[in-house]
C-alpha positions as a Markdown table, in Angstrom:
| # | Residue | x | y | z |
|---|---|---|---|---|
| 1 | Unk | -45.1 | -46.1 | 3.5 |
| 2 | Unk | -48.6 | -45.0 | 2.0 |
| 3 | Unk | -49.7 | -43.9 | 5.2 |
| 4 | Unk | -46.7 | -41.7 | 5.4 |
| 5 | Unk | -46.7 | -40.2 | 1.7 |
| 6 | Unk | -50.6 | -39.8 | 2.3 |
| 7 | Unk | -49.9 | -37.7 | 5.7 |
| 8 | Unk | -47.4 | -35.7 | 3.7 |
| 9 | Unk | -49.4 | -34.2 | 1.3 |
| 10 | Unk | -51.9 | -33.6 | 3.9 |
| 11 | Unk | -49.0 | -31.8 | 5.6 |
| 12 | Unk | -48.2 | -29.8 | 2.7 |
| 13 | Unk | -51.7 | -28.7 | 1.8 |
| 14 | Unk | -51.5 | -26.6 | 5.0 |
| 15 | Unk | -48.6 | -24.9 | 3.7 |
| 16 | Unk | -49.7 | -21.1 | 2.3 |
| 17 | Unk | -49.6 | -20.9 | -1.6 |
| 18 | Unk | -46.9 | -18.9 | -2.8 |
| 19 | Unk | -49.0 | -16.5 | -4.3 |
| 20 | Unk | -51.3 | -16.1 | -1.1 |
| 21 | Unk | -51.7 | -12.9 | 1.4 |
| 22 | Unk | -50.8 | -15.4 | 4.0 |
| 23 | Unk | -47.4 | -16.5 | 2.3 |
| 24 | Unk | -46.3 | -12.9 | 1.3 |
| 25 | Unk | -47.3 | -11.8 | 5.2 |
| 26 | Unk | -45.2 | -14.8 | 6.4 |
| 27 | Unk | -42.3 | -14.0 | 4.1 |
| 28 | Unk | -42.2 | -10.4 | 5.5 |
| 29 | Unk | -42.7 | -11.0 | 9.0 |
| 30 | Unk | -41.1 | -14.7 | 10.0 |
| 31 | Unk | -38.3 | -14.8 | 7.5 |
| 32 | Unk | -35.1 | -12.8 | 7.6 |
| 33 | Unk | -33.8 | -14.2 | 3.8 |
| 34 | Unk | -35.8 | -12.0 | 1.9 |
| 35 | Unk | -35.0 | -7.9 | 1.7 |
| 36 | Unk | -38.8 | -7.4 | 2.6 |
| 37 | Unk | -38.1 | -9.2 | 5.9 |
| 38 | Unk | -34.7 | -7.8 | 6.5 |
| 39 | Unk | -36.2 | -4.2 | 6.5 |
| 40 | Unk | -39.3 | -5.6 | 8.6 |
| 41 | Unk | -37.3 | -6.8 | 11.4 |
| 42 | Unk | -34.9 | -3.6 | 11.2 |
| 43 | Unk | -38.1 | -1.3 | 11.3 |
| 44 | Unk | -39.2 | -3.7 | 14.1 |
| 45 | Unk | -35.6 | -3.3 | 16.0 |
| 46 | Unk | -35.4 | -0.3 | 15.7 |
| 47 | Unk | -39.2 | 0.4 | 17.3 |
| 48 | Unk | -38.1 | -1.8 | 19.8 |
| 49 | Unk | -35.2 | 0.2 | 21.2 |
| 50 | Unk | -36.7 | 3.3 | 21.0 |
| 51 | Unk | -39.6 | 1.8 | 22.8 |
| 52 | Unk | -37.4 | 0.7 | 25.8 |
| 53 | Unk | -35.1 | 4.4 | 25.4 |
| 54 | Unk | -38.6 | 5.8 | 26.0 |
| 55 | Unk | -40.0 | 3.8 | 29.1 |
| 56 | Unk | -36.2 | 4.0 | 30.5 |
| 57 | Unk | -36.3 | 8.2 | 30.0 |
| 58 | Unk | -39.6 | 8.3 | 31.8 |
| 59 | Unk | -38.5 | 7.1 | 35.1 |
| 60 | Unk | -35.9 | 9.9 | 35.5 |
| 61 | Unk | -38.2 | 12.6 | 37.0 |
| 62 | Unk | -36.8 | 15.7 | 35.7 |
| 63 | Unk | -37.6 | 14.4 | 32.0 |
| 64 | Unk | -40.8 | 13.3 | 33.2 |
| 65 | Unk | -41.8 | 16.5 | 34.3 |
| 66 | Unk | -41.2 | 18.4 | 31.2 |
| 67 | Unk | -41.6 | 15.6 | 28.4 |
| 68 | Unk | -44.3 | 13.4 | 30.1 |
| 69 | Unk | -46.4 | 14.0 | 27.8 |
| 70 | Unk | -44.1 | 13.1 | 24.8 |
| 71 | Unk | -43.0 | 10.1 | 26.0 |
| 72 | Unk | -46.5 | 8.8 | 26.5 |
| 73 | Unk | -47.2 | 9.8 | 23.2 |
| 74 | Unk | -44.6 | 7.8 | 21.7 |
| 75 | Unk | -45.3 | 4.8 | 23.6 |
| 76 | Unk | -48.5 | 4.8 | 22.9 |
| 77 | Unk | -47.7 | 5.1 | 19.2 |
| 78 | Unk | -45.2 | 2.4 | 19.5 |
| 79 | Unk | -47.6 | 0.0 | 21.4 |
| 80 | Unk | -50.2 | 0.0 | 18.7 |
| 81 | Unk | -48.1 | -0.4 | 15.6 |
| 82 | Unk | -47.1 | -4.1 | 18.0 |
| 83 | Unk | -50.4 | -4.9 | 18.4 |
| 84 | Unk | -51.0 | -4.1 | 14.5 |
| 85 | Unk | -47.9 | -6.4 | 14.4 |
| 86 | Unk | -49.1 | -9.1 | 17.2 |
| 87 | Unk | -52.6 | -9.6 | 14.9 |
| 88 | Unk | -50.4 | -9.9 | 11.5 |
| 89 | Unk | -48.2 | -12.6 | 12.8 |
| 90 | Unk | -51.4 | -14.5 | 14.6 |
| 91 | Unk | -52.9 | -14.3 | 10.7 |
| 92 | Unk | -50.0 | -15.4 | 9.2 |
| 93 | Unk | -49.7 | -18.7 | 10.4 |
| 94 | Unk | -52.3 | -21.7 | 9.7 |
| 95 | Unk | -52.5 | -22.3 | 13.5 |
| 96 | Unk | -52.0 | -18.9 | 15.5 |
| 97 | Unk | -53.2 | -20.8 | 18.6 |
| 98 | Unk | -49.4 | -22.3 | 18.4 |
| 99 | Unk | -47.9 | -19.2 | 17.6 |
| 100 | Unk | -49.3 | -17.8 | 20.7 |
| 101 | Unk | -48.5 | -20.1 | 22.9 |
| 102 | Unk | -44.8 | -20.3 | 21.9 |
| 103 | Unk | -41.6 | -18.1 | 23.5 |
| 104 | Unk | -41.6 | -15.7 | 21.1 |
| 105 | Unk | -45.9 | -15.3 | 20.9 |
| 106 | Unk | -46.0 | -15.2 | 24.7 |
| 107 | Unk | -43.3 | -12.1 | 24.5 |
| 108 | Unk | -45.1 | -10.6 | 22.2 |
| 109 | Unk | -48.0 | -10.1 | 23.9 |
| 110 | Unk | -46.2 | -9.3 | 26.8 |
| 111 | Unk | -44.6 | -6.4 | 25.1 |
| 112 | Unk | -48.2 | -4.7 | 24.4 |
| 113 | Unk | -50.0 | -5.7 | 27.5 |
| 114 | Unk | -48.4 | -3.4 | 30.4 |
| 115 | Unk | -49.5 | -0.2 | 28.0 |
| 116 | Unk | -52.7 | -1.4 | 28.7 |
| 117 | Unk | -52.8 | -2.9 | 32.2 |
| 118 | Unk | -51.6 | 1.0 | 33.5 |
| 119 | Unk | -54.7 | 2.0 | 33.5 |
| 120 | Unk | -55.8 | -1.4 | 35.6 |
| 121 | Unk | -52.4 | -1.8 | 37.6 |
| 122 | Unk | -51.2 | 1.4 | 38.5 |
| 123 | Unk | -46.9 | 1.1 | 38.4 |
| 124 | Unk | -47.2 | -1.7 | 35.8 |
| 125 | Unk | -45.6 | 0.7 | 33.4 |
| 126 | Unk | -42.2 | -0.7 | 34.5 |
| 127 | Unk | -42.8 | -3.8 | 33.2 |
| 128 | Unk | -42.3 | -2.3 | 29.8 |
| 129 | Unk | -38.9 | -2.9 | 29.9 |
| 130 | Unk | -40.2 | -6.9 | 29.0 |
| 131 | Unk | -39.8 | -5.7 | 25.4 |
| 132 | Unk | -36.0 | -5.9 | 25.3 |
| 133 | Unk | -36.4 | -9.9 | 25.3 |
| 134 | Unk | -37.3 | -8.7 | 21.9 |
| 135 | Unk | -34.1 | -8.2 | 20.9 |
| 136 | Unk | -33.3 | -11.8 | 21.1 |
| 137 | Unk | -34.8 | -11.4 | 16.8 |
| 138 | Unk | -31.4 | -9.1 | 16.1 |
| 139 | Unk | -30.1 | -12.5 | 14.9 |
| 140 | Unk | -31.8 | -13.2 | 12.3 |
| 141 | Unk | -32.3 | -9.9 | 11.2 |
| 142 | Unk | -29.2 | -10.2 | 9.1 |
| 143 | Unk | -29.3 | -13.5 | 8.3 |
| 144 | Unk | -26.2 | -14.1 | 10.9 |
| 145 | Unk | -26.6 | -17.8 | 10.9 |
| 146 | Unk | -23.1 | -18.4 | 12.1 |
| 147 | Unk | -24.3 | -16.2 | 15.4 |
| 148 | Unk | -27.5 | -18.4 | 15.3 |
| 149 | Unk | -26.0 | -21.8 | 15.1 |
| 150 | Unk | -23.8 | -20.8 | 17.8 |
| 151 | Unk | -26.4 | -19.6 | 20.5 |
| 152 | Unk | -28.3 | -22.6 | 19.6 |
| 153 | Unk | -24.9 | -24.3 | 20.4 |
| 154 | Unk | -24.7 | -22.8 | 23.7 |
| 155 | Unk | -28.4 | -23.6 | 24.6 |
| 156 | Unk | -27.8 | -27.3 | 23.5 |
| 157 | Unk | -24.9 | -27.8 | 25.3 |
| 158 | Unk | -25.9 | -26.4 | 28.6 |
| 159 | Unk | -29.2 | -28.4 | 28.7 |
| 160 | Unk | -27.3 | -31.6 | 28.4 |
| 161 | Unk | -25.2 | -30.5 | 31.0 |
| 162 | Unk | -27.6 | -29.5 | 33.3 |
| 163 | Unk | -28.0 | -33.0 | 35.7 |
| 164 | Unk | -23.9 | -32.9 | 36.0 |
| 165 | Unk | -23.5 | -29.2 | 36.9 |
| 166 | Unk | -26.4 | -29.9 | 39.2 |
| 167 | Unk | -24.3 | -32.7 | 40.7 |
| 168 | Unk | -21.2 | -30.5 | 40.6 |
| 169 | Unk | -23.3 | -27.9 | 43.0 |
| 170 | Unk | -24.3 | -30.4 | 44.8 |
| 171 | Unk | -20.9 | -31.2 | 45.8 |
| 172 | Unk | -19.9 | -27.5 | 46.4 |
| 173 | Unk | -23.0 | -27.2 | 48.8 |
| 174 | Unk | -21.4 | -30.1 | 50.6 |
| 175 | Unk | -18.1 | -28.4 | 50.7 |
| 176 | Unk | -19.1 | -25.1 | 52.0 |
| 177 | Unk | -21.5 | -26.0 | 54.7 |
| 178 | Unk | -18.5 | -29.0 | 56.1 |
| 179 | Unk | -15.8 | -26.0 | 55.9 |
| 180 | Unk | -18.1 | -23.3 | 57.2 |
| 181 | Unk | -19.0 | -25.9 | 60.2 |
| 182 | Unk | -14.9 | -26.1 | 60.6 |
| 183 | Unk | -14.4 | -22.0 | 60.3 |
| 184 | Unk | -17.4 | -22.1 | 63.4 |
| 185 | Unk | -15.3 | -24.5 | 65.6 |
| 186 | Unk | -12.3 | -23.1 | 64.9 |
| 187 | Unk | -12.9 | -18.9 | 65.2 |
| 188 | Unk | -15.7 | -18.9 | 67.1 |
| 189 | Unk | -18.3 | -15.8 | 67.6 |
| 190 | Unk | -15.7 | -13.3 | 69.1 |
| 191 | Unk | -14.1 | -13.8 | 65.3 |
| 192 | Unk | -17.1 | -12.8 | 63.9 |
| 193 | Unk | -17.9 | -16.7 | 62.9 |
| 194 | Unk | -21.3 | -16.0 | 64.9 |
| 195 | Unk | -23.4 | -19.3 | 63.6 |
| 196 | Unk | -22.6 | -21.8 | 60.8 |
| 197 | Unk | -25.2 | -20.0 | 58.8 |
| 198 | Unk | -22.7 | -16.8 | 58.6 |
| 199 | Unk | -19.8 | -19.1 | 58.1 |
| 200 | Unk | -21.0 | -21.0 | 55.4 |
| 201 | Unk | -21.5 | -17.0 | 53.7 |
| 202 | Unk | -17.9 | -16.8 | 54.6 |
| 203 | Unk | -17.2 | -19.8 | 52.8 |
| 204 | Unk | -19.4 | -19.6 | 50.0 |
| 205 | Unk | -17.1 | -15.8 | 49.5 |
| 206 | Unk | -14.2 | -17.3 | 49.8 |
| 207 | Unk | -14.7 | -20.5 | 47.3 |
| 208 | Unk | -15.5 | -18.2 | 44.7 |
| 209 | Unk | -13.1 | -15.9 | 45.1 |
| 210 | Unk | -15.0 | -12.9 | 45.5 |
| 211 | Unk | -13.6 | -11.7 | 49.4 |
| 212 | Unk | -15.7 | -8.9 | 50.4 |
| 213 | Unk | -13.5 | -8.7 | 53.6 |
| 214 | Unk | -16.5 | -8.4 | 56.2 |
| 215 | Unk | -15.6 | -11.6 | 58.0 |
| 216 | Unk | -11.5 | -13.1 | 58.1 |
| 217 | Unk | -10.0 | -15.6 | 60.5 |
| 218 | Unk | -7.8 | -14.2 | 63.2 |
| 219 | Unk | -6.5 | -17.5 | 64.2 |
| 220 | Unk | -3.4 | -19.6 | 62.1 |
| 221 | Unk | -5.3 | -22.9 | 61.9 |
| 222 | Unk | -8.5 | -20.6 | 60.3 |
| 223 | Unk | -6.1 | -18.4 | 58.3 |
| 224 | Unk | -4.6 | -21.8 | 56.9 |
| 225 | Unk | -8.2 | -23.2 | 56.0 |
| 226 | Unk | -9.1 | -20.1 | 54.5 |
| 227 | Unk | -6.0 | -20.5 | 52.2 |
| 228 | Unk | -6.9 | -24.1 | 51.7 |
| 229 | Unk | -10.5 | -23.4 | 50.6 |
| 230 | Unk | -9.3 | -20.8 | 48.1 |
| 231 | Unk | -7.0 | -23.2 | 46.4 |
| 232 | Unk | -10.0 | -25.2 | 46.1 |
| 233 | Unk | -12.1 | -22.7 | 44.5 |
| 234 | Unk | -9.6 | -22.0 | 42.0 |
| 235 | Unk | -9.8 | -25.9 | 40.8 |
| 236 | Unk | -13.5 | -25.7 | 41.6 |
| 237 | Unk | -13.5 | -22.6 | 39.1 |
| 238 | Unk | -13.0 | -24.8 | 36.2 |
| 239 | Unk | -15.2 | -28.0 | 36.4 |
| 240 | Unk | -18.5 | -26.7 | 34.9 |
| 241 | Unk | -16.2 | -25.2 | 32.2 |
| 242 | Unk | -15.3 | -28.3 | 31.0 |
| 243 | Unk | -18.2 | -29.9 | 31.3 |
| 244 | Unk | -20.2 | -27.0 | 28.7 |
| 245 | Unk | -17.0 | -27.8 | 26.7 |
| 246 | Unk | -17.5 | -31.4 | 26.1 |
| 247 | Unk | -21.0 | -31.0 | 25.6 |
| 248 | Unk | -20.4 | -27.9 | 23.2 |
| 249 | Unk | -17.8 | -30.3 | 20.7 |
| 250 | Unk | -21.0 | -33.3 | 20.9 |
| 251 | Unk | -23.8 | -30.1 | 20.0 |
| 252 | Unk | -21.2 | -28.8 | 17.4 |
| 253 | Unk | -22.4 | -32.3 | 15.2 |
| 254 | Unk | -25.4 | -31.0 | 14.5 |
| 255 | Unk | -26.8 | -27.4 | 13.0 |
| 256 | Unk | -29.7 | -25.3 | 12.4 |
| 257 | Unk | -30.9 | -22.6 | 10.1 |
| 258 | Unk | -33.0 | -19.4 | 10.5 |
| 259 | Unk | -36.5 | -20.8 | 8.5 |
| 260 | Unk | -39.9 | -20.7 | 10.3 |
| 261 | Unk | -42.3 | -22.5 | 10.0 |
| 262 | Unk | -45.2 | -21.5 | 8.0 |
| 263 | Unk | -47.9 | -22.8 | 10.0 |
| 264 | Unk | -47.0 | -22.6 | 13.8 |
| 265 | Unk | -43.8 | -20.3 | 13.5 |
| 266 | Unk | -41.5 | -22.7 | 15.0 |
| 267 | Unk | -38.0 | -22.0 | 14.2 |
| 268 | Unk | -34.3 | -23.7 | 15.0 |
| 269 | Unk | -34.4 | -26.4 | 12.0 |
| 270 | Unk | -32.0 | -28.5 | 11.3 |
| 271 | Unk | -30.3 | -27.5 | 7.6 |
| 272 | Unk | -31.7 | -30.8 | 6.2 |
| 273 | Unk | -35.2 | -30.6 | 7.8 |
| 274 | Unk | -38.0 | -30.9 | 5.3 |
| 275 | Unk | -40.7 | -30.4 | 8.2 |
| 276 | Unk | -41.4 | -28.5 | 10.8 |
| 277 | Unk | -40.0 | -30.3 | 14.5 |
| 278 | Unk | -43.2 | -29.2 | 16.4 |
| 279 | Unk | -46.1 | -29.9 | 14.2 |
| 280 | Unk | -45.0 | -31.3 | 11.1 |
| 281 | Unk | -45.8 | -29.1 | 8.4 |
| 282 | Unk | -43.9 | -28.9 | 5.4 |
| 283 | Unk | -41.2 | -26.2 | 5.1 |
């Protein structure tokens, strides 16, 4: 128990002062509770979309050709207030190295690098468009935390059911390639069934649904498997559903909030966390 209240306060010495550069930086730029950060991440937003407007009117030629010019202006305007951005959030954590190396640090600098890299790798302009992952901070722009909790609700519950769905498929592939082997015998090439390879396409179409047409069965034992598989596809249809919707009601037991973390930038914290889930600063 001493070891533990002695590695707290070591913990919470890292912690900016409240009356520090580094705390008011981290207030304006990491948290969406405060006015100063609300109108941060709106200016932010709002650079952001007209960012991606500006790559997006580029590639249409006929506004390339008489507002080139413009448009590279504006991005190039745009690209260094990020970078100005980039450096302030790398300063206003204790460890930046962590900051970079997370989701939203590795998109950041992946939203200022293909500006530069155009003059390197010619075309790499279009990879520009990497700054709409951006958007992904309009949620906690207005402190939505119901949108928040739910997102982090959805992520939770398809990661837990990632090994059944995976199962699930697995079974599908097994379907598809045991009815696309029947559709083969049963048509033949002069049905269009040319190798099992095209039926299983067929089959894969027809399971889900989709029937482009290109390939049907002529004969009435095919036409009956075809009608067969559907049916299937339409129970298939509904097995990963309820399998995200059990997981969904066990992730709905638990519930974050919107605060990040001082020192690395980490957020998704549970409501009652008192430190931070990745490297155990105090929040």
């Amino acid at each position: 128990m001493k070891h533990d209240r002695v590695q707290a306060q070591l913990i919470s010495e890292e912690k900016p002062a409240g009356g520090t550069w580094r705390a008011r930086w981290h207030e304006v730029i990491f948290e969406a509770d405060t006015p100063r950060g609300k109108v941060f991440d709106l200016v932010l937003l709002a650079l952001i979309l007209l960012s991606v407007l500006a790559v997006c009117l580029e590639s249409v030629r006929e506004l390339r050709e008489t507002h080139g010019m413009l448009l590279r202006l504006v991005e190039w305007v745009i690209t260094g207030l990020f970078t100005i951005e980039y450096a302030a959030r790398l300063a206003a954590v204790r460890r930046p190295l962590r900051y970079a190396l997370s989701f939203y640090g590795i998109v950041d600098l992946l939203a200022i690098l293909p500006t530069f890299l155009v003059y390197f790798l010619p075309g790499s302009q279009s990879l520009l468009v990497v700054r709409a992952l951006r958007l992904l901070r309009v949620f906690r722009i207005l402190k939505l935390t119901h949108f928040i909790g739910e997102a982090r609700l959805l992520g939770a519950a398809m990661r837990a059911s990632l090994r059944k769905i995976i199962v699930f498929m697995g079974v599908v592939v097994t379907i598809v390639l045991i009815a696309g082997a029947i559709m083969y015998l049963i048509e033949g090439e002069e049905h269009g069934f040319t190798s099992i390879p095209v039926s299983v396409y067929w089959a894969v179409v027809t399971m889900s649904t989709v029937g482009f047409g290109d390939i049907v069965p002529q004969t009435v034992l095919g036409r009956v498997a075809a009608s067969v598989l559907m049916l299937l596809g339409y129970a298939i249809i509904a097995v990963p559903t309820g399998i995200v919707t059990v997981e969904l009601s066990a992730a709905a037991r638990k519930s974050t909030n919107t605060q990040a973390c001082p020192v690395c930038g980490a957020d998704s914290h549970d409501n009652d966390a008192r430190y931070c889930k990745r490297c155990g600063a105090k929040l």
